[in-house]
VMD Tcl script that draws the C-alpha trace (Angstrom):
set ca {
  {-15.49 14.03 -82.72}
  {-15.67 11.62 -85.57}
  {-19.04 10.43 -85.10}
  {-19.84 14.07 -84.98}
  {-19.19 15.27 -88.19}
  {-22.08 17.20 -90.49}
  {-22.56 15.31 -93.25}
  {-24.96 17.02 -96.74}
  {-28.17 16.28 -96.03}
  {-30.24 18.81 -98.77}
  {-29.60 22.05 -101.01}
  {-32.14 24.24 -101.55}
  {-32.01 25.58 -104.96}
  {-34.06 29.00 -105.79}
  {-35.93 29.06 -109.16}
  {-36.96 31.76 -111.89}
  {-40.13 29.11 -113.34}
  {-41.42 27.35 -110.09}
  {-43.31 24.78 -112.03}
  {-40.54 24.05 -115.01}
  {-37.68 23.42 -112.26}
  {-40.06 20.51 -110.50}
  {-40.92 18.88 -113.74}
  {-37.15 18.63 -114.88}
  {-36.29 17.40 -111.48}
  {-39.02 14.96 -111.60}
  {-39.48 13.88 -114.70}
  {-35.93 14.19 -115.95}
  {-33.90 13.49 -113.35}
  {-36.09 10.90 -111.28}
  {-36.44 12.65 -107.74}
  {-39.74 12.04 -105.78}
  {-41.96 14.68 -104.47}
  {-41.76 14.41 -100.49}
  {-44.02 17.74 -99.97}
  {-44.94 20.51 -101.85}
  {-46.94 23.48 -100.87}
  {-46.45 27.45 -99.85}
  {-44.84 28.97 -97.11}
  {-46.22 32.63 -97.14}
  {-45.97 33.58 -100.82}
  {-43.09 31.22 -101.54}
  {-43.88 28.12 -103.44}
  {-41.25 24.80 -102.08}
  {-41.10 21.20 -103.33}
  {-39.42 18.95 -101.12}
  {-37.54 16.61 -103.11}
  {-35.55 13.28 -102.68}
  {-34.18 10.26 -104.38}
  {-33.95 7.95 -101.13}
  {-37.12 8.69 -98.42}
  {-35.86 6.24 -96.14}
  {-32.16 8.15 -96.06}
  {-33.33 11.78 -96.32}
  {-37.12 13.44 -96.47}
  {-35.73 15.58 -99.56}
  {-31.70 16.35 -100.77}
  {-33.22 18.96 -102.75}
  {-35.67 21.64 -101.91}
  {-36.63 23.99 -104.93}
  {-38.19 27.46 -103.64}
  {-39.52 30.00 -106.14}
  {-38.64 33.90 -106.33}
  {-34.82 34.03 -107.45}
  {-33.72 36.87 -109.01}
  {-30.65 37.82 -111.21}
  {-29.79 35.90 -114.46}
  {-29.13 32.50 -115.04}
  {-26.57 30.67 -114.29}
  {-24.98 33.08 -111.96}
  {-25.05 32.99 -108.47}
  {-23.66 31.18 -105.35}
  {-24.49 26.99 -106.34}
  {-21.77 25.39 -108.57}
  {-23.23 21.94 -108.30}
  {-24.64 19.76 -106.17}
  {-23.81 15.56 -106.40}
  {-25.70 12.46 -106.01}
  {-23.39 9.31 -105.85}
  {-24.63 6.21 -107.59}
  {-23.36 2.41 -106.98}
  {-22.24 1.28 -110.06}
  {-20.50 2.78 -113.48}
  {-23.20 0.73 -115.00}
  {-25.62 3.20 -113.39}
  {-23.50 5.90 -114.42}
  {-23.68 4.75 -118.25}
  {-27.60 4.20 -117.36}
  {-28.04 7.88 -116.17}
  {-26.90 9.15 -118.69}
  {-28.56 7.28 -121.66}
  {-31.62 8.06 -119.65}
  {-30.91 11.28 -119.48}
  {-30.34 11.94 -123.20}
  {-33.33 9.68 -124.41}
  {-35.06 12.30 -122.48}
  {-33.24 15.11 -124.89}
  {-31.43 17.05 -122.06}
  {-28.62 18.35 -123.42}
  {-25.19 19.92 -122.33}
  {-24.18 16.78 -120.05}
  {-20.86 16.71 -119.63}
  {-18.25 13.56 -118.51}
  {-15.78 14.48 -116.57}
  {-12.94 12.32 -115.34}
  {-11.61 13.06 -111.59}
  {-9.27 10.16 -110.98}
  {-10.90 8.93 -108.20}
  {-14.33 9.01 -109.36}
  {-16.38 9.45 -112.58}
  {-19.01 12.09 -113.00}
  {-21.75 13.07 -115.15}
  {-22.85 16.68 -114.76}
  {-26.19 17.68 -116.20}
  {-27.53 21.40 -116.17}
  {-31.11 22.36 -114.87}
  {-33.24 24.41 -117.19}
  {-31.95 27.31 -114.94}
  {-27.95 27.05 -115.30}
  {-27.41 24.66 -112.42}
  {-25.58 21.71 -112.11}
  {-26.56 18.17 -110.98}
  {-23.39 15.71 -110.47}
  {-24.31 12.18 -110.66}
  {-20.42 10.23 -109.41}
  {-19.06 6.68 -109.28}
  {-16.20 6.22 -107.20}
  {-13.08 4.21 -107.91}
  {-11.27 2.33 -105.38}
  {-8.22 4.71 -105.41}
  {-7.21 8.34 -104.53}
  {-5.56 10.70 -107.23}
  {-4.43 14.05 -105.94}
  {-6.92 16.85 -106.69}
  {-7.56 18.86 -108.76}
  {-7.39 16.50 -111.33}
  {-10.18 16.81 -114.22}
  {-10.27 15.55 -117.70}
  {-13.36 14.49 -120.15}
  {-13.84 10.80 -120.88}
  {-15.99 8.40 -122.58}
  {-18.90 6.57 -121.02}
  {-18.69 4.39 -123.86}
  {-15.85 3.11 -122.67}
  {-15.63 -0.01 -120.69}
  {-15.20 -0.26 -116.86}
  {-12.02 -2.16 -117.19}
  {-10.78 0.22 -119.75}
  {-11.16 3.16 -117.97}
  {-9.88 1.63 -115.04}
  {-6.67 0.87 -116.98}
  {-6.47 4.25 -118.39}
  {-6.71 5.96 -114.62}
  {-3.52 3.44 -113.51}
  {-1.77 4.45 -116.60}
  {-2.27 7.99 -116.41}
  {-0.91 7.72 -112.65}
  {2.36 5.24 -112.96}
  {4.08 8.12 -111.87}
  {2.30 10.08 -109.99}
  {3.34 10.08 -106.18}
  {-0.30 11.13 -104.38}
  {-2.08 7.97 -106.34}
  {-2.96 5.30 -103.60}
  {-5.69 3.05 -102.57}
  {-8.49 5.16 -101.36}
  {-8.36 3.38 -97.90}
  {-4.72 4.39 -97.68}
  {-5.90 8.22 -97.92}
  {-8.67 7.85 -95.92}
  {-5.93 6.10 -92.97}
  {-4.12 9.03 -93.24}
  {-6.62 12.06 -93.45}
  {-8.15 10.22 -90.58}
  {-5.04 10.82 -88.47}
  {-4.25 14.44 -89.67}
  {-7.86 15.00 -88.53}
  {-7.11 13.57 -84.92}
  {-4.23 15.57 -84.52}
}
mol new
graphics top color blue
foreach p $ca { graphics top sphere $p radius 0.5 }
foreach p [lrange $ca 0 end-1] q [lrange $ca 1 end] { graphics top cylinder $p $q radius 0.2 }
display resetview
């Protein structure tokens, strides 16, 4: 069954201002326009940040109702290679003057949320090489150096008995999955 398993392939996000919601995820955030066009009266922009991995990761379809911010989506994450691109997105991101981007430290990776013009959340994560137990959530720097955040994570956890490598956890969720 392993090679079975679903894995996230796109979220489709509905929007209150069609045409504000692609610019911000084009022009702000980076994605690439895979299609766009109507499906009956429904306007839908196929968007994605890899076309070779995925056609689009997000599709953006007009006609939501309610108010801002509420609703079912929480967030949905992009991971990135580096903490280098980490610190890049978000520099990026603020030259660009979006604000409310928030830092948020989970112990085994390092996330920058940034809210759409609508009240959603884009997660943009780095992951470290270890496992903490979750939920585990506090802000941090991005100012701060790799190594020094690195040492602050292994301080923070001297003590802690769920900290491990990550390929430790991953040995062992593997086999409560098999059994």
């Amino acid at each position: 069954m392993a090679g079975m398993r679903p894995v996230v392939s796109h979220v489709v996000i509905a929007c209150f201002d069609f045409a504000a919601m692609v610019a911000f995820y084009t022009k702000a955030l980076g994605f690439s326009v895979s299609d766009i066009g109507k499906i009956r009266d429904s306007d839908l922009c196929f968007l994605t940040f890899d076309p070779e991995s995925e056609h689009h990761q997000i599709a953006l379809t007009g006609g939501r109702k309610g108010a801002p911010g509420e609703g079912a989506l929480v967030h949905v994450c992009f991971r990135l290679p580096s903490y280098a691109a980490l610190q890049a997105r978000q520099t990026a991101l603020a030259g660009k003057g979006i604000d409310g981007m928030t830092t948020v430290n989970h112990g085994s990776w390092l996330s920058l949320y940034v809210p759409d013009p609508e009240g959603n959340k884009i997660e943009f994560r780095w992951d470290l090489p270890w496992y903490t137990g979750q939920p585990f959530a506090e802000p941090f720097d991005l100012a701060m150096s790799e190594d020094d955040i690195r040492r602050r994570i292994i301080d923070q956890n001297r003590d802690n008995p769920r900290f491990q490598s990550m390929t430790e956890w991953r040995s062992k969720a593997r086999e409560k999955l098999t059994d």
